[in-house]
N, C-alpha and C positions, 0 to 999 in steps of 0.2 A: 303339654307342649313337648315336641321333639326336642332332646337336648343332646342328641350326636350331631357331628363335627361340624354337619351346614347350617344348623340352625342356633346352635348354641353361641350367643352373642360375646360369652368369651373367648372365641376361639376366632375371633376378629380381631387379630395382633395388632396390624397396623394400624386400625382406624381408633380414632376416640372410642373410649369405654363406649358403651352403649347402656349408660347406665339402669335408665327406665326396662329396660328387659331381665337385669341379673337379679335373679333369684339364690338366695341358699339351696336350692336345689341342684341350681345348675352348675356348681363349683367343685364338687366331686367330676359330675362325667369330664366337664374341662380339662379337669386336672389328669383323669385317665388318659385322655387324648391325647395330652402334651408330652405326659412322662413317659408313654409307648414311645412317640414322636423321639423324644431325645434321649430314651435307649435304643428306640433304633442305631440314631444320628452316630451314637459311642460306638456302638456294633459297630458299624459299617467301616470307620474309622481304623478301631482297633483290629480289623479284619483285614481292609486294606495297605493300612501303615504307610501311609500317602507321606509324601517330603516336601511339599511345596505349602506354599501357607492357604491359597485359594482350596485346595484337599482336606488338608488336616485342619486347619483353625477355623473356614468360615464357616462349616456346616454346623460345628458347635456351637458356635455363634451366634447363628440361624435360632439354631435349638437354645441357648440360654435367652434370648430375645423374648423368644416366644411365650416363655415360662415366666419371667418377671413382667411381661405386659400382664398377662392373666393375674399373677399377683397383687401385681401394682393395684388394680381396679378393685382386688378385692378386700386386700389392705386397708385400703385409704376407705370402702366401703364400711370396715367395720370400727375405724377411728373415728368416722363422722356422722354415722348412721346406722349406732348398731341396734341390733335386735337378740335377742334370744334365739333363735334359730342362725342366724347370720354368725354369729359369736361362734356356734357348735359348729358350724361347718368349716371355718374360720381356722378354728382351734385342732381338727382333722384335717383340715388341707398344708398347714405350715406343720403336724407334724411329716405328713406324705413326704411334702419339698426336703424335709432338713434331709430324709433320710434317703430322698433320690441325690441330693444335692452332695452328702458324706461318700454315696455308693461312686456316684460319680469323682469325686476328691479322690478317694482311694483308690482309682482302678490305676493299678500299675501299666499296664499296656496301654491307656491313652495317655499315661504322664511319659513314657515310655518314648510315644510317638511327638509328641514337644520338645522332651530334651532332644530327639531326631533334630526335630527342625529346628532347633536355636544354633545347634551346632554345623547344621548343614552349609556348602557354599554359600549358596544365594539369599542366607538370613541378613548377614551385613549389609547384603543391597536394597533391603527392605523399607519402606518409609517408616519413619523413628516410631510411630504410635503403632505399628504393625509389632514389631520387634518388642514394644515396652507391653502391650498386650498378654504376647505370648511368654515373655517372663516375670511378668506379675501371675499369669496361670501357674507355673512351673514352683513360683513360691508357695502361692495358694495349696498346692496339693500335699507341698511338704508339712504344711499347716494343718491340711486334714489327716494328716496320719498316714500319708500313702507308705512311706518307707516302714515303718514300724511292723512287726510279725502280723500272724493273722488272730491270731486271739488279741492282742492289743488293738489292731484297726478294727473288731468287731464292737471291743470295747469303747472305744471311743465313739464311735460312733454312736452308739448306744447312750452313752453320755451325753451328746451333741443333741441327739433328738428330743431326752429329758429336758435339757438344759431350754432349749427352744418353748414346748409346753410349758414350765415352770414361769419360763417369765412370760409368755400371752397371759396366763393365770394370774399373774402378780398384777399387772396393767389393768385386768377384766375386774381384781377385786378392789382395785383403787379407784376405779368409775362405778362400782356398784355403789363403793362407801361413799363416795361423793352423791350419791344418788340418793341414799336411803334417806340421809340427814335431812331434815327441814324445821325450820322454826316459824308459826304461824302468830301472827301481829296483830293483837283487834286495838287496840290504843295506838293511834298514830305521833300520841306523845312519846312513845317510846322511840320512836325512830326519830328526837330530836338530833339536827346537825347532820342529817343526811340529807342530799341534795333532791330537790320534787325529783330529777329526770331518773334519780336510782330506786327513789320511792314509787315510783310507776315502773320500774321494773317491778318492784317486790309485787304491786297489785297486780301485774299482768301476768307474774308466778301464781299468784293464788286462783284470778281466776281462771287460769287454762285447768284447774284441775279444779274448777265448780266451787273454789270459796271466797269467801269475802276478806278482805280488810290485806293483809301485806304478809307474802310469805318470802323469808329468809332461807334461801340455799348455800350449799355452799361450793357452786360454780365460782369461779375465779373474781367475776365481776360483782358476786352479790357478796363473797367474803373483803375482798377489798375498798367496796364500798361502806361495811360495817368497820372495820380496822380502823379507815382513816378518817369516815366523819362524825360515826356516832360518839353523840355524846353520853349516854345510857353504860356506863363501866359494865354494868354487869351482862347486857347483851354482847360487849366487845368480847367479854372474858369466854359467855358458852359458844357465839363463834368459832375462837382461837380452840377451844378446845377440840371442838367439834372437826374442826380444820387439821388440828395437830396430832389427832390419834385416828385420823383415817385408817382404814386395814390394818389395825392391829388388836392389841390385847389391853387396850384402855380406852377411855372413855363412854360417850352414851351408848356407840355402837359394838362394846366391849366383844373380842373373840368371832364377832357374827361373819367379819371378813378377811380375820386374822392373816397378814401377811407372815410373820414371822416365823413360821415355820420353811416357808417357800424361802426365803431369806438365806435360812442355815440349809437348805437342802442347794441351791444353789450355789453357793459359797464354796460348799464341798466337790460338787461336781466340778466348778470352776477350777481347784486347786488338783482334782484329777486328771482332767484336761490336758493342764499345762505339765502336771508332770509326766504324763504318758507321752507328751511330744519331747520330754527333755530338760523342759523350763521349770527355775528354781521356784516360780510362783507365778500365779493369773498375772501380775506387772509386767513380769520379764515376756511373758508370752504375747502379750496388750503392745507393748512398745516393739514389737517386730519387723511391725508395718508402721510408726509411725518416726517422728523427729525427733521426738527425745532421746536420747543413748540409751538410759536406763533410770531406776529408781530412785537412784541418789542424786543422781542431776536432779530430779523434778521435785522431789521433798528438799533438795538444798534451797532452789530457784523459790519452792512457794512457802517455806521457812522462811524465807530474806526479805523477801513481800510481806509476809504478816508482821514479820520486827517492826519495817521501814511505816506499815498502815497501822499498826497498833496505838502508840501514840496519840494518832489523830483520833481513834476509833474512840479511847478512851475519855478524851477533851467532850469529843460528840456527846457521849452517854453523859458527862459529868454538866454540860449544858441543858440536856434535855430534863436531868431529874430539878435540877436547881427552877427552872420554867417550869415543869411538872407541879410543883411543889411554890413555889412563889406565885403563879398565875391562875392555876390551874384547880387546885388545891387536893392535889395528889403526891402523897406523900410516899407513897414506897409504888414509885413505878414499876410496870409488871411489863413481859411482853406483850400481852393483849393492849397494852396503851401508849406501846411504843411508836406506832402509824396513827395514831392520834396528835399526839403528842409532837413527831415528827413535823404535821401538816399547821398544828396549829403554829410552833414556833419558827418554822417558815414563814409562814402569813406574817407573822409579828416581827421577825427580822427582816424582809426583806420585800414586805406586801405582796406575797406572790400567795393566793388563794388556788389549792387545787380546783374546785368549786367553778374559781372565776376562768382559769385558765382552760381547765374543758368545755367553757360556753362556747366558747372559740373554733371548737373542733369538732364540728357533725361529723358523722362518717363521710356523705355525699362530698364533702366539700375537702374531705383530708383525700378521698381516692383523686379525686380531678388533681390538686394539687403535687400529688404523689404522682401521676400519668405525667405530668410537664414538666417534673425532675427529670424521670427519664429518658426524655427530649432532648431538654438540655445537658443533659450527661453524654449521653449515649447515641444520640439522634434517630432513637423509636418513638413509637406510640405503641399506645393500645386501643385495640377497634373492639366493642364486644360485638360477640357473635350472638344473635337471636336464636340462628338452627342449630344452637348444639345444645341437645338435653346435657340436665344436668341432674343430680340426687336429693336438691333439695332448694328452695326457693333463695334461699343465701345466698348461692352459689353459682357464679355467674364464669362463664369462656371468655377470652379475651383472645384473639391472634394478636400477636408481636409483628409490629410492621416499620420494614426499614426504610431508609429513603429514597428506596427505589420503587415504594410501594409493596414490595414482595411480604409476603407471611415467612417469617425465616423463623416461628416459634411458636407456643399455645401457651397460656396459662391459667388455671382454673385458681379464681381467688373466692374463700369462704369467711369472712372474716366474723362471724357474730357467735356466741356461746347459746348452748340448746340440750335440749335433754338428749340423751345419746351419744353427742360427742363429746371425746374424753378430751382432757383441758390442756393448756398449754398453747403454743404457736410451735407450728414448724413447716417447712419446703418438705415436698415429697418429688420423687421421681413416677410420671404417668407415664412418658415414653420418652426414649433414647430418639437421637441423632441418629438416624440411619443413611448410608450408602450401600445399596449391595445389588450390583450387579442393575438391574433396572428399578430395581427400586430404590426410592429417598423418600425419608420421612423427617419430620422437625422434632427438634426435643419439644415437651411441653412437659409442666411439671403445675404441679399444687402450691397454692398461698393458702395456710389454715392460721385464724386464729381466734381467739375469743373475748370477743370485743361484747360489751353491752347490746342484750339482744336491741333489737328492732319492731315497732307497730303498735308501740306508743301513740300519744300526743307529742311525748317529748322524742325526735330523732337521739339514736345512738350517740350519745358525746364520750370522744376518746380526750383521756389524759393526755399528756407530754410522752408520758412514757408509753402509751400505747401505740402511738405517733412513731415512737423508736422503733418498739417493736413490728411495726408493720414495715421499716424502715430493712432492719436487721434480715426481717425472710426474706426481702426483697435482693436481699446480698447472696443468700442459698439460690434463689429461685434462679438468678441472673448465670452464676456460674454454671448452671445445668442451661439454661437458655442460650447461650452465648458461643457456649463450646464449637470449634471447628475440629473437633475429632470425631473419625469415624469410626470408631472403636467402642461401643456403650462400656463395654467394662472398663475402662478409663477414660471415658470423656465424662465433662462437670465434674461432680463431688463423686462420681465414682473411683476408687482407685486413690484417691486424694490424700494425703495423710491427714489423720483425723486429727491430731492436735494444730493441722492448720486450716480445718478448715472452716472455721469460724473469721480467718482474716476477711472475706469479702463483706460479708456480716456485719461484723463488727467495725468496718471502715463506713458502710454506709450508715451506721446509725450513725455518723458526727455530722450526716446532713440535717441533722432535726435540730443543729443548735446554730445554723448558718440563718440569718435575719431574715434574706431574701425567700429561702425554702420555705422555710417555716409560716413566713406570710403568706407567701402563695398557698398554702394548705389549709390555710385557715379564711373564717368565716363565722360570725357570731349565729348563734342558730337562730336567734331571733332577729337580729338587726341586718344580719349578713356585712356588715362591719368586720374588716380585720385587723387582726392581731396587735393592737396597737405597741408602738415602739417602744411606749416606757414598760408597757408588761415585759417585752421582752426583754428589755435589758436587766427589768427586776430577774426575769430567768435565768440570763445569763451568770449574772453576779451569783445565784443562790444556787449554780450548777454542782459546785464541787460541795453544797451542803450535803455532810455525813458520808462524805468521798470513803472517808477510816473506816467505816462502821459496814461500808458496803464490800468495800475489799477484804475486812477480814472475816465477812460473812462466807464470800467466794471462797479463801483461803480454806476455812474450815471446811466446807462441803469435801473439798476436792483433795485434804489433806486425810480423810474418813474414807472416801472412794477408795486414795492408794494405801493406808495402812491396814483398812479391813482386808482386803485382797492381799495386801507382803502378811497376815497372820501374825505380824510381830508384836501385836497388842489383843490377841486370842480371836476370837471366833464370835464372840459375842457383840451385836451391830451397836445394842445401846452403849456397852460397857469401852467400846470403842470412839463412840461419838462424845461419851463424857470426858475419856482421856485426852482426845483431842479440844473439846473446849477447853478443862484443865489448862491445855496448853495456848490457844492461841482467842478464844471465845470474848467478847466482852461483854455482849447480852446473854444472861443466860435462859435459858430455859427453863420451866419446871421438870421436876423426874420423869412426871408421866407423861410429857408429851415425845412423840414416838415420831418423829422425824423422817427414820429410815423404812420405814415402813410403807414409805410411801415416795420414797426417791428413785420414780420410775424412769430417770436417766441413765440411772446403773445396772435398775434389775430391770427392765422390762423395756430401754432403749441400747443403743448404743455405744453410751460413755462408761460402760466397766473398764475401771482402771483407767479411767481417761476424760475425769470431768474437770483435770488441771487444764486440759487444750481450751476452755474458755479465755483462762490464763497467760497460760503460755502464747495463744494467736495473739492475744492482745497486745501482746509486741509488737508482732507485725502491723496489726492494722493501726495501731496510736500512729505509728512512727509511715506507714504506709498512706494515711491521711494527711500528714504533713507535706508531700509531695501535691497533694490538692492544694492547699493550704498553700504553699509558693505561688501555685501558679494561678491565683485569682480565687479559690476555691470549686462553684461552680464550673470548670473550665473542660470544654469539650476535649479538645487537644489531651487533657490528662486523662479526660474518659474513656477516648480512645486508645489510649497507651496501656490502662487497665487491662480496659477488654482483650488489648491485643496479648499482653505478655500473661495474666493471673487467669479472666475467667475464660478465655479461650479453649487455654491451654492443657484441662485437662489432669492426667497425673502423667502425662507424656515425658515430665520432667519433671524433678524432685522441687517439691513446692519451693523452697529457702531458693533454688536457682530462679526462679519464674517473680518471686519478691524481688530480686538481685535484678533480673532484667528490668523490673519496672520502678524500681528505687534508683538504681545505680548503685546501689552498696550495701550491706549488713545492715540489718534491721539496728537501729539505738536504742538499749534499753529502755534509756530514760525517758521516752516519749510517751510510755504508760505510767509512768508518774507523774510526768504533766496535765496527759490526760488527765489525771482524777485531782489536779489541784493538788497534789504531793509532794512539789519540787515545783 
């Protein structure tokens, strides 16, 4: 197959991926084509020293477009469908980018020709997303090192492109370890108190791979189905293990996918980074770009939080061993029995059966009811599209259609757990919002998550909480959908401060506990019967069960995030995570289980130095869903005042201003206290 410029399917920017044609072969020449492309693009730039913004900014534009569509397709390719070869090509091509992407950051003569035009006449007369464009570039570059000597911007760079490989590699070895683990089940006695629709998962595990009886993985669905219904201690216990020493230097799969060396090699480069730019530590350098001020605001804030939830956290634990132990007849509760023990003393307070409450919830029946939220919110729909390939039978297109008819968006939702793709839920960027010159194109973006495979007897039944979480992307996804900016590097969650931007997020999950949503989503899988009233009220009532225990879960992750990175408690990740339980933990751990090792939010996403913004947004959105909450809840009128002030908007303006325009005021602390039943 010819893979220059005409033929090669990634080098069709603006259309949908074309996914059924890309090959790991063809992501190299792509990547050749682009990066020529957008050294040209700088050449020509730095050559001309244009003043006007149609000159200097849109051609780079053009050329940064063009580079993250081919990414984007190949990205999202090897999160949801990866392969060995796919991975290698994967892993050479993002280091290519980091290191076109630092050459380009540093070139002094195109940051040169920015600061030109920020300062020029006619920049003030500019429309406001034009202007916030080109000086979020102008930070950016101080960011990659542009002003620093030339041996330090070489270094850096050098750093940059490490840092990049080390975490693909950190991610790649926490889907291997997830992979390699399984537990094969010939006695179906063992799998007492697991529900049939997860026990036909385990057999539809064994036999894709030619065996009999029930095989236990530990993808997300198949470990949380052992946590919380089995009743077998000791299979809970090799689960949790198996689960908690992913890629490291303990348990079954000891050393084989050892993260921790990537861990301390990371950390270090991290802490060179920031000092090469000037910054006293990875935090100071992390909060540059976002809301927090600094380090000590954020460890005061999520100190304050763990005091105010500790308490409760404590009550939780001292209920669950006394039921443990009186009911149950376990006597020194361990974390392996804590999501047991959690579901059955639920049931027993409050009759709310996890069991019962996912009969309720087929996937087919939570997407339809999920589609007519957004109706009612927002007044879209979604149409799926039949001609648009997709990468895998999950995985379905949808255009976004307003009430004019028109497709103002795309969005590819993937929702079921599979071999290959790595676990979690999250929104991706496929393509930007585009204006330029005769052309327009719609954003469309990724819904991933991993939900209880599919092709059973039993359909896929989602928890409450999976219900949320498909709730929660849908809040990432809308903000990249929604945007009226024409700018991709700061329209949606581009450009966004990252500690806010989990508010749309997090404001939509409080529609999974509104009676009317929530019934519309539901659907017994057997009776097709919904959601009956008193379930839900029993859910209601048992919402804020182990509110303490969940919060100072959050607290500790994100209090280990900033103090491994400020170094004030050394270098070493476990010796770090113990000091932080020390301080704020209430369940403990055992020694060997390895936590960090596998917190690919920090090393191998996003959130380094910055997995308090779950936290901290959740200011926002507690106290930003109250404004639903006034006005009916479900209520168009407020939908529309969302969209128009928050996911419109972009980082055109400083997030806290865009809450302000759709609150009318400062966010209220105490609104996430309410939230969780704390206050």
């Amino acid at each position: 197959m010819d893979s220059g410029p005409t033929t090669n399917p990634l080098l069709d920017t603006l259309a949908l991926p074309r996914f059924a044609e890309i090959t790991p072969a063809l992501i190299a020449p792509a990547l050749d084509a682009a990066i020529a492309d957008h050294a040209a693009t700088v050449a020509a730039i730095t050559t001309a020293r244009p003043t006007t913004f149609a000159e200097a900014w849109l051609p780079l534009e053009r050329a940064n477009v063009a580079l993250d569509a081919i990414w984007s397709a190949v990205s999202h390719l090897h999160a949801v469908a990866d392969t060995p070869a796919l991975r290698a090509a994967h892993a050479e091509g993002q280091a290519r980018l980091v290191e076109n992407a630092m050459a380009v950051g540093q070139n002094r003569d195109l940051y040169d020709v920015l600061v030109a035009l920020s300062v020029s006449p006619d920049f003030a007369g500019l429309p406001v997303a034009d202007r916030v464009a080109v000086e979020h570039a102008i930070r950016d570059f101080t960011l990659s090192g542009v002003a620093l000597d030339a041996g330090a911007r070489d270094r850096f760079r050098a750093v940059s492109v490490e840092l990049s490989s080390l975490s693909n590699d950190f991610g790649s070895a926490v889907l291997d370890a997830t992979e390699a683990w399984t537990l094969d089940v010939a006695d179906e006695a063992d799998l007492a108190g697991i529900p049939d629709a997860d026990k036909a998962m385990f057999r539809d595990a064994a036999a894709a791979h030619g065996g009999e009886g029930w095989r236990v993985t530990l993808h997300q669905p198949s470990v949380s189905a052992v946590l919380t219904f089995a009743e077998n201690r000791t299979l809970r216990a090799r689960v949790y293990e198996a689960f908690g020493t992913r890629a490291s230097d303990r348990g079954p799969d000891a050393g084989r996918f050892d993260n921790g060396p990537r861990i301390a090699r990371i950390l270090a480069l991290r802490r060179e980074a920031a000092a090469l730019l000037g910054f006293a530590d990875p935090v100071a350098w992390s909060l540059a770009t976002k809301m927090a001020p600094n380090a000590g605001e954020v460890l005061a804030f999520l100190r304050d939080l763990g005091t105010r939830a500790r308490p409760a956290a404590m009550r939780d634990l001292d209920e669950m061993r006394a039921f443990a132990a009186e009911t149950l007849g376990i006597d020194d509760l361990q974390p392996w029995d804590v999501g047991f023990v959690a579901n059955r003393l639920r049931q027993a307070r409050y009759a709310v059966d996890e069991q019962e409450v996912r009969g309720y919830f087929p996937v087919a029946r939570v997407v339809e009811g999920w589609q007519a939220l957004l109706t009612r919110l927002f007044g879209v729909r979604l149409a799926r599209r039949a001609d648009v390939a997709t990468y895998h039978p999950d995985a379905h297109y949808y255009d976004l259609i307003d009430e004019r008819g028109a497709a103002i968006a795309g969005l590819y939702v993937d929702l079921h757990a599979r071999t290959g793709k790595r676990g979690g839920a999250w929104m991706g960027e496929a393509r930007p919002r585009l204006r330029d010159g005769n052309i327009s194109t719609v954003p469309v973006a990724y819904l991933v998550c991993n939900f209880a495979p599919q092709g059973g007897e039993t359909p896929s039944l989602l928890s409450h909480n999976d219900v949320t979480t498909l709730l929660h992307e849908t809040g990432h996804c809308l903000h990249h959908l929604f945007t009226r900016v024409d700018r991709p590097s700061i329209a949606g969650t581009s450009g966004f401060e990252w500690d806010a931007i989990e508010l749309p997020s997090q404001l939509m999950e409080d529609f999974a506990w509104d009676r009317d949503v929530l019934t519309g989503m539901s659907g017994h899988h057997e009776t097709g019967a919904p959601l009956p009233g008193d379930l839900f009220d029993r859910m209601v009532t048992a919402r804020h069960f182990q509110a303490g225990l969940f919060i100072v879960r959050q607290v500790e992750f994100a209090l280990f995030d900033l103090l491994l990175h400020l170094g004030t408690m050394g270098s070493d990740p476990m010796e770090v995570i113990e000091a932080v339980r020390d301080e704020i933990a209430v369940i403990r751990p055992p020694a060997w289980q390895r936590f960090p090792h596998a917190f690919s939010h920090i090393f191998a996403g996003g959130y380094a130095s910055g997995y308090y913004s779950y936290l901290w947004a959740e200011l926002l959105a507690a106290d930003g869903f109250q404004r639903f909450v006034e006005a009916g809840l479900v209520d168009r009128a407020t939908g529309d005042l969302f969209r128009e002030q928050v996911l419109s908007r972009g980082a055109t303006r400083p997030a806290a201003d865009s809450f302000r325009a759709f609150r009318g005021r400062d966010a209220d602390p105490s609104a996430m206290l309410v939230r969780h039943g704390l206050r």
